[in-house]
C-alpha positions in Angstrom: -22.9 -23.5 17.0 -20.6 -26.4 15.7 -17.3 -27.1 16.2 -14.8 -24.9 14.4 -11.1 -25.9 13.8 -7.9 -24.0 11.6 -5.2 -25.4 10.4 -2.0 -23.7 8.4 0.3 -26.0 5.9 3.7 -23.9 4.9 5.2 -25.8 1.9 7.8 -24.9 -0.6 6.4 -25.0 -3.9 9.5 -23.8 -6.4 10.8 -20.7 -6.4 8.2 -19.4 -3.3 7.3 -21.1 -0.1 3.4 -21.2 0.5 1.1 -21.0 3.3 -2.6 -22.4 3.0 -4.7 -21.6 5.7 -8.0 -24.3 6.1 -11.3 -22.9 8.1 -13.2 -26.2 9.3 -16.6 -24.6 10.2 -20.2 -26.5 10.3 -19.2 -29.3 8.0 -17.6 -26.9 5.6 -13.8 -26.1 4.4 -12.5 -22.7 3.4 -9.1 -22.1 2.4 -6.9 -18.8 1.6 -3.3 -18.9 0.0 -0.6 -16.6 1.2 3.2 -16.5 -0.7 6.0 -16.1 2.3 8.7 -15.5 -0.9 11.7 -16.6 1.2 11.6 -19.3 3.8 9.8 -18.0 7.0 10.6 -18.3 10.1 8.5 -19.9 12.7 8.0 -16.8 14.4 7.4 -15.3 11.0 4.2 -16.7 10.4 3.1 -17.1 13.8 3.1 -13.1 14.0 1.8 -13.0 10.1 -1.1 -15.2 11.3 -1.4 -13.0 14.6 -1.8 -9.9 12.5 -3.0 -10.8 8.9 -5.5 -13.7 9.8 -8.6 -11.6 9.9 -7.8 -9.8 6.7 -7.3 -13.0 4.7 -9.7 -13.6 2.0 -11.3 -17.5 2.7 -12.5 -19.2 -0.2 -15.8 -20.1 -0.5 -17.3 -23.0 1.5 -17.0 -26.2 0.4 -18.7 -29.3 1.8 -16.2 -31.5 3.8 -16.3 -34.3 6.5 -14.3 -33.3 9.6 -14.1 -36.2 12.0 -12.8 -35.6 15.6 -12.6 -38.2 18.3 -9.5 -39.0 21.3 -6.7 -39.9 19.8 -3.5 -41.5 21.8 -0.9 -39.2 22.3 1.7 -41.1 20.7 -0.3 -41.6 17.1 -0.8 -37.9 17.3 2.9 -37.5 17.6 3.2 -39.7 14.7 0.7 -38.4 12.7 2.2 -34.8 13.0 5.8 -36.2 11.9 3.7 -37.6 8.7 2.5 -34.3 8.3 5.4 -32.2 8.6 6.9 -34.7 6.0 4.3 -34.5 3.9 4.1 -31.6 0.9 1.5 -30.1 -0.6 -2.5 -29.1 0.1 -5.4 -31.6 0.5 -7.7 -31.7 -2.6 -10.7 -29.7 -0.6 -8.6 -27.3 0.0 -7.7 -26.9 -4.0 -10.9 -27.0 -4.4 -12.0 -24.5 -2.8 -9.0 -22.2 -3.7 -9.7 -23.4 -7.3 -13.4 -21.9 -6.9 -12.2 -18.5 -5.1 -9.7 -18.6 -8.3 -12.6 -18.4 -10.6 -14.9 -16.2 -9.2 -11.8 -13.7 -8.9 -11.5 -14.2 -12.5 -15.3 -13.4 -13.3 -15.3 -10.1 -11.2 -12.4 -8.9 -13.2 -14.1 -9.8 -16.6 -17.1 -8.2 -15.6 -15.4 -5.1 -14.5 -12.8 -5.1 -17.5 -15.8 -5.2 -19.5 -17.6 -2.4 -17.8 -14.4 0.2 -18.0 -14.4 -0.5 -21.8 -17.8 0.0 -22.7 -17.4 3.1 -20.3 -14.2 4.1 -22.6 -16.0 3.4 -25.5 -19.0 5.3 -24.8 -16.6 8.4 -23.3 -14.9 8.1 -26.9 -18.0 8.4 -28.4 -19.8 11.3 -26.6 -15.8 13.3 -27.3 -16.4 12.9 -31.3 -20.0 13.8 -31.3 -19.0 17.0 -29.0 -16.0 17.7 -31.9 -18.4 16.9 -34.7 -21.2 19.3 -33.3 -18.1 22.1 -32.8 -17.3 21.7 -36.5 -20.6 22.8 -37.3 -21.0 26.1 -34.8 -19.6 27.9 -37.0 -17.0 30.3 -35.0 
């Protein structure tokens, strides 16, 4: 089994503040968006993470190169000041929110799709049913 890593980036991105949640796993990324609404708390989303995590819907994977060696102490510091200053999601991870996005959008036409021709056929089998009632002659 390969090395498996998570990361969560909570950003304000006008008028809602956004969590994106990253899955590094075998060389691949999956992401999940979450709306906070209001600014959370840092307990807030560690006890949304602690309760929610598993129910999140990931993305689907995406191929990405995840490189981990020993890093000094004080360039990790730095590095996570750069990253607390920094806004926004890394392009993988729109990527691969962008592809959840669209096969979201694809399930919904095909059902939409399917509950109208459903309709349509109910409609029909309704009229032929009055029609036929018409001719009974009561």
């Amino acid at each position: 089994m390969g090395n498996e890593s998570s990361r969560l980036t909570v950003y304000f991105e006008d008028p809602f503040w956004i969590g994106i949640f990253e899955c590094f796993s075998d060389g691949k990324l999956s992401a999940a968006k979450v709306t906070f609404g209001a600014e959370p708390k840092d307990y807030e989303v560690y006890e949304f993470t602690l309760k929610h995590y598993y129910g999140l819907r990931f993305s689907p994977a995406v191929a990405a190169v995840v490189k981990e060696t020993k890093r000094n102490p004080k360039r990790m510091q730095r590095e996570v000041k750069k990253q607390l200053q920094n806004n926004g999601t890394g392009t993988k991870s729109q990527q691969a929110l962008k592809l959840q996005q669209e096969q979201n959008k694809q399930t919904r036409k095909v059902k939409s799709r399917e509950k109208k021709l459903a309709e349509a056929e109910r409609m029909f089998e309704l009229k032929q049913h009055k029609k036929k009632e018409k001719h009974k002659g009561h």
